[in-house]
C-alpha positions in Angstrom: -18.1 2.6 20.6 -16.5 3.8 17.1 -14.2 2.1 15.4 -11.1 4.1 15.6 -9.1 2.3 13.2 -8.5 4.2 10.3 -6.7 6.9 12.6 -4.5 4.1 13.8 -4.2 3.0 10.4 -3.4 6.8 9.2 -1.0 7.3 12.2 0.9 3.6 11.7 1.5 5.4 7.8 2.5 8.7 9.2 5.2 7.1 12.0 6.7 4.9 8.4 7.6 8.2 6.7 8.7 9.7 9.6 11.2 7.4 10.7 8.5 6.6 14.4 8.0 3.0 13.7 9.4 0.7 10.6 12.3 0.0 8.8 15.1 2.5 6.9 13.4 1.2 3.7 9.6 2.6 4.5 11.4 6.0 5.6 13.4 6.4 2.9 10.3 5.5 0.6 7.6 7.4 2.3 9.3 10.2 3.9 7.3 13.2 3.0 4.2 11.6 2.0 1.2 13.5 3.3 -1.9 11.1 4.2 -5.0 13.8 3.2 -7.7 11.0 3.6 -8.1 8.0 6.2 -11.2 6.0 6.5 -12.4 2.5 6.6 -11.5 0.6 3.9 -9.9 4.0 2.0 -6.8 5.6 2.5 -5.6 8.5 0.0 -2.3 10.2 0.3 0.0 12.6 -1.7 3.6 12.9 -2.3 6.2 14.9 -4.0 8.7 12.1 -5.2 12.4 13.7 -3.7 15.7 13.2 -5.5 16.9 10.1 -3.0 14.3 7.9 -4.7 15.5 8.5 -7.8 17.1 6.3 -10.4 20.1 6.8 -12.9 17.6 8.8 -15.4 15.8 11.0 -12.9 12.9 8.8 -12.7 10.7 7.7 -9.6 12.8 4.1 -8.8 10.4 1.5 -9.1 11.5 -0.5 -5.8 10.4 2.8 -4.3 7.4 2.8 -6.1 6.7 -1.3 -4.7 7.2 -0.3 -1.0 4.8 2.5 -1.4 2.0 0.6 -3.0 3.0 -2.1 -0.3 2.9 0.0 3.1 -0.5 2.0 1.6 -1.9 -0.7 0.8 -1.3 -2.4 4.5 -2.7 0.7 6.0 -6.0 0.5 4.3 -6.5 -2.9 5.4 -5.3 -1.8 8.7 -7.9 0.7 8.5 -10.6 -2.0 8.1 -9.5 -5.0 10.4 -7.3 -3.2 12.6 -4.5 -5.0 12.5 -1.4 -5.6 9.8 -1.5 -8.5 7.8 0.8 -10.6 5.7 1.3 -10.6 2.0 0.7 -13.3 0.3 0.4 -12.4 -3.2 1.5 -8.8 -4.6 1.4 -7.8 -8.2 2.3 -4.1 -9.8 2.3 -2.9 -13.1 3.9 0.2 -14.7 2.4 2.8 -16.6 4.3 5.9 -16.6 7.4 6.9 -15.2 7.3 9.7 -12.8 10.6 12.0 -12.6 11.8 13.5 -9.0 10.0 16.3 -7.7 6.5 15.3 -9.7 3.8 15.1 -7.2 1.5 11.9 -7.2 -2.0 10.9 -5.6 -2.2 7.9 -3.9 -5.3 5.8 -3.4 -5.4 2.3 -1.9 -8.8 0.9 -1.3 -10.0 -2.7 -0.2 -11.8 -4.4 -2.6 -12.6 -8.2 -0.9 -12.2 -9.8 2.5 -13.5 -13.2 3.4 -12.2 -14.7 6.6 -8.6 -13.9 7.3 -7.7 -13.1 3.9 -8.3 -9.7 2.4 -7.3 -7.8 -0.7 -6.5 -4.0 -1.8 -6.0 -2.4 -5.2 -3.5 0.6 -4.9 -3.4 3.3 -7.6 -0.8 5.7 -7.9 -1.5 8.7 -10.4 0.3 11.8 -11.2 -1.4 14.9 -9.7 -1.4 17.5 -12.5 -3.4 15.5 -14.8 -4.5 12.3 -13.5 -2.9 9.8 -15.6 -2.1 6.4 -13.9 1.6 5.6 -12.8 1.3 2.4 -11.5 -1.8 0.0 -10.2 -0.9 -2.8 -7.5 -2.9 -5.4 -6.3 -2.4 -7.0 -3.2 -3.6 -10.3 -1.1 -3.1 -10.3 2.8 -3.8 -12.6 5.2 -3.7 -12.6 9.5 -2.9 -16.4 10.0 0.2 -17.8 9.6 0.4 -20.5 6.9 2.4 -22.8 5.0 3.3 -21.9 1.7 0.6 -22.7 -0.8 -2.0 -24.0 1.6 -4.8 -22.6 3.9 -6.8 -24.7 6.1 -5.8 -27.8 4.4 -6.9 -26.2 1.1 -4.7 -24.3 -1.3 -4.8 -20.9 -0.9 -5.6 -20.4 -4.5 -8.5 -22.0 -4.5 -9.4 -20.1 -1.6 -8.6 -17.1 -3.3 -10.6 -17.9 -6.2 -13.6 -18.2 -4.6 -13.6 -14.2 -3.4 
């Protein structure tokens, strides 16, 4: 039987930007973004940043920019486990500053998994000539914990040893 999901993974994305499934946030953030590229472990996507999601200078707004890297980043760990997990740890840094109607490639790939935890790197570049806009890293898990521990171990040390 074949592993079907990265099309659940792609189609969980699509319903976000579409308003199907989610919160106002992810449709606001995502809405227009076209998924061109769904498989295990890889999702890449493109989008035309619209007016709404800019700030006071005409720039792509950078909680925008964090739900993005969030929600793509979900889906291509979806697309590998088949199910959404958690964040636990989320880091993104800024490059460049995108202005509305610029058009962007997004890839979010997973880069680690041991047991219930797993991890992605997202980068978000612009289309016309490839230079990076922002890079997010991301740590998931699928069990709940308490804060700071995982099994009776910290989580960093679990972390640490991926």
């Amino acid at each position: 039987m074949e592993d079907d999901s990265p099309q659940k993974a792609q189609k969980w994305l699509e319903d976000l930007a579409t308003g199907s499934a989610g919160h106002e946030i992810e449709t606001l953030s995502l809405g227009g973004m076209q998924v061109s590229h769904a498989h295990k472990g890889l999702i890449r996507c493109n989008f035309v940043i619209p007016k709404h999601l800019s700030d006071q200078d005409g720039n792509w707004h950078v909680g925008a920019i964090a739900t993005l890297v969030d929600d793509v980043g979900a889906a291509a760990i979806y697309s590998t486990v088949g199910h959404i997990k958690a964040s636990v740890s989320f880091n993104i840094s800024y490059y460049s500053t995108p202005k509305i109607q610029e058009e962007v490639e997004i890839e979010a790939k997973v880069v680690g998994q041991k047991g219930k935890l797993a991890s992605v790197v997202v980068e978000i570049r612009r289309k016309d000539n490839g230079r990076i806009v922002a890079l997010g890293k991301q740590w998931m898990t699928s069990s709940k914990i308490v804060p700071g521990t995982y099994q009776n171990k910290t989580l960093t040390s679990q972390v640490s040893k991926l």
